[in-house]
N, C-alpha and C positions, 0 to 999 in steps of 0.2 A: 698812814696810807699803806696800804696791800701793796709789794708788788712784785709779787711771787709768781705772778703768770702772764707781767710783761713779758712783751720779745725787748731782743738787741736797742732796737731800734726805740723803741718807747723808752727802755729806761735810760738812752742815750739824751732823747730829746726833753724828759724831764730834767736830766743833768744842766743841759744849757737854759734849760729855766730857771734853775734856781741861781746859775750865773748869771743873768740877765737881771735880775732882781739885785742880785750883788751887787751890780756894777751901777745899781738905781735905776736904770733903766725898766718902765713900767710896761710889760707885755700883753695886760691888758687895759690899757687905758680909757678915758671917759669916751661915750661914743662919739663926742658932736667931731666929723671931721669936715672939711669945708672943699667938699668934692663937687669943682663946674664943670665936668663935662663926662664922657665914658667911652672907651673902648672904640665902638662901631661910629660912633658921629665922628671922633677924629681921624679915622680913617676913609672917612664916607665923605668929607668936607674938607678935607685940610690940603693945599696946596702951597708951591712957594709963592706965589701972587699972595696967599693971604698968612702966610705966615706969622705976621703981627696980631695979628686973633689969634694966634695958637700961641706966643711967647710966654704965657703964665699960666696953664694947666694945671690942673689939678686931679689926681685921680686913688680912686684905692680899688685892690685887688690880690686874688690871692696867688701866690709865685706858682708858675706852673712849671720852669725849668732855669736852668743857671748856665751860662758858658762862662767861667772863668780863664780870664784873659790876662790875669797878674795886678797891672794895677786900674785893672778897667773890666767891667762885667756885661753883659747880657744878659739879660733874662726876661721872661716874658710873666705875667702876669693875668690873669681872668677876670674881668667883672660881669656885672649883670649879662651884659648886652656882648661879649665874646673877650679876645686873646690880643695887646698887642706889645710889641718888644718895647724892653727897657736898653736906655746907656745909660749904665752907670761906671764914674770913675772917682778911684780915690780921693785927688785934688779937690773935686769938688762937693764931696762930703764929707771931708775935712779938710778944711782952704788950710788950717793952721801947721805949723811944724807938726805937731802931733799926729799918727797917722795909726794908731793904734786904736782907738774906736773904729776905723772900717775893718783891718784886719782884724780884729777879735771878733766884733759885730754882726758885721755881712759876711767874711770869711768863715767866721766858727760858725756863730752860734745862729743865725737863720737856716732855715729850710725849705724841702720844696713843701705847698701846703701852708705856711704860714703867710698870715694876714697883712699887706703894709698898703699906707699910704703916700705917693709921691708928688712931689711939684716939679716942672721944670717947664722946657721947652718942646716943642713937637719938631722934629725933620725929619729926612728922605736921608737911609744910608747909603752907601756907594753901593747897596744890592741892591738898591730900589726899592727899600722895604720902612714904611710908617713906621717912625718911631717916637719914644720921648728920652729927651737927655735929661738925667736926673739930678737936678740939684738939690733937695732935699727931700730924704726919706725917714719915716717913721714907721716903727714897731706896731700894728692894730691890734691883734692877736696871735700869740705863739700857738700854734697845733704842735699837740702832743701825739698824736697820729700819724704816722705813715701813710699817704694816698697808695691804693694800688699802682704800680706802672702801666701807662699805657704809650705805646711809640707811635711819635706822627714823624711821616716824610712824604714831603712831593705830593700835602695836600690829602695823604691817605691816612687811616688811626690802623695801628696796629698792636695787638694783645690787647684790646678792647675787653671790657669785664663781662660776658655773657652770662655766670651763673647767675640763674633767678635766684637761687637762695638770697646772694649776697644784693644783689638788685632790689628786691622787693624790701625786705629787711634793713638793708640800709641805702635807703633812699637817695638821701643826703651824699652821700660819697659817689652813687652810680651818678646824680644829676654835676656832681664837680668834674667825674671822668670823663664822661660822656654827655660830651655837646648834643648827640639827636634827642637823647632825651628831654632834655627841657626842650627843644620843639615840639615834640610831642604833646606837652602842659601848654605850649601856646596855643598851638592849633586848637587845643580840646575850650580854653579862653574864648578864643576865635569864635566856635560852634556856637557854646551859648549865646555866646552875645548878637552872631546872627538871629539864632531863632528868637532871643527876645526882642531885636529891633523889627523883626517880621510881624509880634505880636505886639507890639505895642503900637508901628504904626498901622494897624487894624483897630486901634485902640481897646487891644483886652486889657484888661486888668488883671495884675501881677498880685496875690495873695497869700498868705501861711495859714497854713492849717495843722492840728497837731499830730506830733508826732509816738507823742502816748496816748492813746485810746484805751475806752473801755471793753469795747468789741474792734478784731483786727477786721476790718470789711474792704470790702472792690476788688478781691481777688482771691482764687485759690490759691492759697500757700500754707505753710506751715508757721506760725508766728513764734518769737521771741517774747519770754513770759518777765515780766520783771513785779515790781511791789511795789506803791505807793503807801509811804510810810504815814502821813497826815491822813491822807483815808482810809488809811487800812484795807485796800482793795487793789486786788491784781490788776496789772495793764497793759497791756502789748505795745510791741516798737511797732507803725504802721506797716501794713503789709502795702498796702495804696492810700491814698490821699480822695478817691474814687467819690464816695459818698460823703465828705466833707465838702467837693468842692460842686459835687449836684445839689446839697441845702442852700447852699448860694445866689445857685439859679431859683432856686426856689423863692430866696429872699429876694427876689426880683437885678440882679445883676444879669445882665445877656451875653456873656464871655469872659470867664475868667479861666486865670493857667498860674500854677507852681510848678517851677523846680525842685522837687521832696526827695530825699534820703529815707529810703526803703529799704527795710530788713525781713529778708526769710532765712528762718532757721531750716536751712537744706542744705544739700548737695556744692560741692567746689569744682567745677572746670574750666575750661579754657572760656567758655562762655557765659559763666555763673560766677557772682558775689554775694554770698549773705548779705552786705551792703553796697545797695547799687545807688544809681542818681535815674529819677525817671523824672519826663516833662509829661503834664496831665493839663488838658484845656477843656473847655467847655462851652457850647455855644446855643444859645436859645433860638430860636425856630428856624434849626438845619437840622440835617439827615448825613445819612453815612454814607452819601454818593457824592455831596457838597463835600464832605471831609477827606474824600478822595484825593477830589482835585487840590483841598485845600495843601494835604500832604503832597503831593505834587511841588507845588511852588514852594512851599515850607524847603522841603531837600533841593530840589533845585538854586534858590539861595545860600543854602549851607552850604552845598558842592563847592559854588561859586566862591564865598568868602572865604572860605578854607585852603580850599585845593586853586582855586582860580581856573579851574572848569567843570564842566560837569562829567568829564569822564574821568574817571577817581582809579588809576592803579591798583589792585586788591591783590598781590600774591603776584601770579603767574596771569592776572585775569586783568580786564577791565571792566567797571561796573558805570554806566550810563545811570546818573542820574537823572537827564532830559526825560521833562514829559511827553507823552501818556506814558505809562505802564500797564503791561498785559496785567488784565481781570481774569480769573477762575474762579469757580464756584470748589468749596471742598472736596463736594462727592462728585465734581468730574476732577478732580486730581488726583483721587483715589481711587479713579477708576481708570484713570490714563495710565499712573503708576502701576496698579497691582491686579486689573483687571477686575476685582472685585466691585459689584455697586450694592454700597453699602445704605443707599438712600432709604431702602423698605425694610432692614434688618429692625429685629428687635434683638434685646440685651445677650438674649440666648444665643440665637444667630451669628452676632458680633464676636461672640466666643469662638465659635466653631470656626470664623475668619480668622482669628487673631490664630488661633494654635494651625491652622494650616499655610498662615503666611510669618511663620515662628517672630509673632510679634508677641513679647514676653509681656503678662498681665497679672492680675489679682484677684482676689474673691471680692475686694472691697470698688472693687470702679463698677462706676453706673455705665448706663449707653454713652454718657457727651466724655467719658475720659477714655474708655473704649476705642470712640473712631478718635479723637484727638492721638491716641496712645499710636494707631495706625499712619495716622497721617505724618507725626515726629519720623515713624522708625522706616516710613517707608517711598516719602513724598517730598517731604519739604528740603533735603540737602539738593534736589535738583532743581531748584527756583534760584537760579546766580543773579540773573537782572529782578531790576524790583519790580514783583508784582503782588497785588492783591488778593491773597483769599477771599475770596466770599459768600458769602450768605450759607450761615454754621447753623447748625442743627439746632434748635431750643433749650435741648438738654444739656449742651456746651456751655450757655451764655446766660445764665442766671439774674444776669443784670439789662439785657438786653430786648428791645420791640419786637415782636412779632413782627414775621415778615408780612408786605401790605399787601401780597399776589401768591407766596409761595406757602402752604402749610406746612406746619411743623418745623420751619424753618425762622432764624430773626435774623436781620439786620445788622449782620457785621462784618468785617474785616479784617486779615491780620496783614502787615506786609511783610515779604519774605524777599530779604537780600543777602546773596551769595549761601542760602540755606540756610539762614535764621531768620528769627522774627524781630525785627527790629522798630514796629508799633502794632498797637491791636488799636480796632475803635468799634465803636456801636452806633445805632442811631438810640439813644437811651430809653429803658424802660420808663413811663411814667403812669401807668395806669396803677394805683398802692392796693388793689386787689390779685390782681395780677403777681404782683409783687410780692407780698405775702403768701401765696401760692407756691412760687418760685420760692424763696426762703425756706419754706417746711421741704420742699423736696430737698433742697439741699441738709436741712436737719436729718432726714432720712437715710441720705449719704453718710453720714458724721455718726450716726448708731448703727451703721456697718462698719464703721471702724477708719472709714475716707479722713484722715487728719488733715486734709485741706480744703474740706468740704466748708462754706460757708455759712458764718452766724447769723442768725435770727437778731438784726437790729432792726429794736423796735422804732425809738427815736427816727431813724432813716424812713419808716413807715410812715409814720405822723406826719415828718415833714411834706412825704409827698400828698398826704392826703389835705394837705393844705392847697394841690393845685402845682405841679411842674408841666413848666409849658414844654411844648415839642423840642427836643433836646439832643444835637449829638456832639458824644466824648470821644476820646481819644489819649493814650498815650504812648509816648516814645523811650524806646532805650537809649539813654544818652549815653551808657557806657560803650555799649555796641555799635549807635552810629558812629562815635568817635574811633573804635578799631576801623573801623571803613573808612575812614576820610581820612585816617593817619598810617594806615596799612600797617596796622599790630597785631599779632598770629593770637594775643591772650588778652583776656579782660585787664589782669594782671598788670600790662603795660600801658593801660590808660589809666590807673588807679594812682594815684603817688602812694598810698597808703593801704594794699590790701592787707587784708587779715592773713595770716599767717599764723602756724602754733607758736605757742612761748617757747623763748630761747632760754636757755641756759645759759644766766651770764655771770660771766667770771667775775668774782670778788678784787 
């Protein structure tokens, strides 16, 4: 073993491991350990009336501090469910004359950070503080690691770890230091399982569809290319799950929804992942005014499960989930914002907008990324309560109905909360003429050089020329509603695991 670029500290704490080994003592032992209860129930439950339920506990966790008291300790401990104090005393971890296994043991050679499991007793100290008296303790695992320090008094955490480096990266250490954090991972627990109990008791049907395709389809983005070794044929990570789960409806199912793990090969901020989580449903003879409301109730439950109301703290703000939510049409929000009506403009036009309202653009965008391009840089940060975009220009929505009253307009939606977009929906294309129409313009985009212009799948043509009944979709950012309902400034801290560049790590 290397370890030329330990600190103090590490190569201290391999020292008393290899003494613990000495002394026989196994520091990492088999896992089965016989743990009945945890942390929060016996402090949530335990009184002296019932004492006798508490006389043989069992618990494991990992040391989070030590008061050494001579021949009696303190210390506290972490498990799943939170922190609560240890008595431990010599006498009774070692009843015999020999007293040399606690002072070598517990005196040297543990740490804060290492793993144990204890039995004893539950009571009330003379500070009035849960505790367990320890009568017997065992070694789980030794950490070779140093935890960073973090100070708690009076109830408050102080020198808490804030670098995102070390946060993001090392996951595992932020969620041992920092308690908010794995609330965070609950709450985000919480979300889904709302929205799924929302749709299942509507009875959709919960489905997989893949995640390698042959064409990246249901959205503009830029896809992740990868190889298929048995076919010898390129395949993309999905960019949406979009028109896998419209052949569906097609196969005659009347609502179905995944939760799909989506990859775009793009851009990293506060609001962006190359791999996100999005929820996609589907429902056979609605439109995108049912799926309004539908979104309505859908967050209104979520609020509710999550937060326990529906007015959700966001920063400095607060964001009202309660339905209704204010409706807008795009080109009167870009015309509220920028004075511009961009409704009769063609591609030319839109140009000569974009450079007089210094909205930065390209040779390669058509008319629908044009006014999209305006409405990003110039509209959508000022929609803080949740409302509705609606009904997008044609050339925006390549997947989407023509509107049933408005020309040159279709039927969709985005909704915008605290100045993102946190779901889009449609009432769905299904006319496969139509379709194919819309497909070549976007080919047309794609030989200007649009790398996020959408592919020509044929398959998805066929399907529908089998017959899709009246149809409206929708999906949700689940990374981004969960920054709102758990008040996180970055995608970053609802992810346990974002991408990040490779580290350099030490031998």
């Amino acid at each position: 073993m290397q370890t030329q670029h330990l600190s103090e500290q590490e190569l201290l704490r391999r020292e008393k491991l290899a003494e613990l080994i000495m002394m026989g003592i196994e520091p990492y032992p088999a896992p089965l350990y016989p743990v009945n209860s945890n942390s929060a129930y016996i402090k949530e439950k335990f009184s002296e009336e019932k004492k006798t339920d508490f006389a043989d506990v069992c618990l494991a966790g990992r040391i989070m501090s030590v008061r050494d008291m001579g021949k009696a300790n303190f210390a506290v401990i972490q498990d799943a469910h939170g922190r609560i104090q240890l008595y431990i005393r010599r006498d009774d971890i070692c009843p015999g004359e020999d007293k040399s296994l606690y002072d070598i043991v517990w005196k040297k050679l543990l740490d804060i950070g290492d793993i144990i499991g204890i039995k004893g007793y539950v009571f009330i100290t003379k500070t009035g503080e849960t505790s367990v008296h320890v009568k017997e303790l065992t070694l789980l695992a030794k950490s070779l690691r140093p935890l960073p320090i973090v100070k708690e008094a009076e109830g408050q955490t102080f020198d808490a770890v804030t670098d995102p480096e070390f946060k993001y990266r090392q996951r595992y250490a932020d969620l041992i230091i920092n308690p908010s954090v794995k609330e965070v991972f609950l709450k985000r627990t919480k979300l889904i399982n709302s929205i799924r109990e929302f749709l299942n008791t509507r009875e959709a049907l919960e489905v997989d569809t893949p995640v390698l395709q042959a064409i990246p389809g249901g959205a503009a983005a830029k896809p992740f290319i990868t190889h298929h070794n048995a076919l010898d044929v390129p395949f993309y990570l999905r960019i949406a799950n979009e028109l896998y789960l419209k052949r569906l409806i097609v196969g005659g199912f009347d609502w179905v929804y995944e939760f799909s793990r989506n990859f775009r090969n793009e851009g990293m901020d506060r609001t962006h992942n190359p791999e996100f989580t999005i929820l996609e449903f589907y429902v056979a003879y609605k439109d995108y005014l049912w799926m309004m409301e539908t979104t309505e109730q859908l967050l209104e439950k979520a609020a509710m499960d999550v937060c326990g109301s529906t007015d959700v703290p966001v920063n400095d703000k607060t964001i009202s989930f309660k339905a209704p939510y204010k409706r807008i049409s795009i080109y009167d929000a870009i015309k509220e914002y920028t004075g511009f009506d961009v409704s009769k403009m063609n591609e030319e036009h839109l140009r000569s907008a974009c450079k007089q309202m210094h909205v930065e653009v390209d040779k390669t965008m058509g008319k629908g990324k044009l006014i999209d391009a305006i409405f990003g840089a110039k509209c959508e940060q000022h929609f803080i309560q949740p409302t509705f975009i609606i009904d997008y220009p044609v050339e925006m929505s390549p997947l989407t109905k023509k509107h049933r009253s408005e020309r040159g307009l279709v039927e969709r939606f985005e909704l915008i909360v605290n100045g993102k977009e946190i779901a889009n929906a449609y009432s769905e294309l299904n006319d496969p003429i139509d379709q194919r129409e819309r497909f070549e313009e976007q080919a047309k985009l794609m030989e200007r050089g649009d790398d996020e212009a959408m592919y020509i799948d044929y398959d998805f043509l066929r399907a529908l020329e089998y017959g899709m009944p009246p149809t409206s979709g929708i999906g949700f950012g689940i990374d981004r509603i969960c920054m709102l309902l758990t008040n996180q400034p970055s995608i970053q801290d609802v992810l346990l695991f974002p991408q990040m560049r490779p580290e350099k790590i030490q031998e």
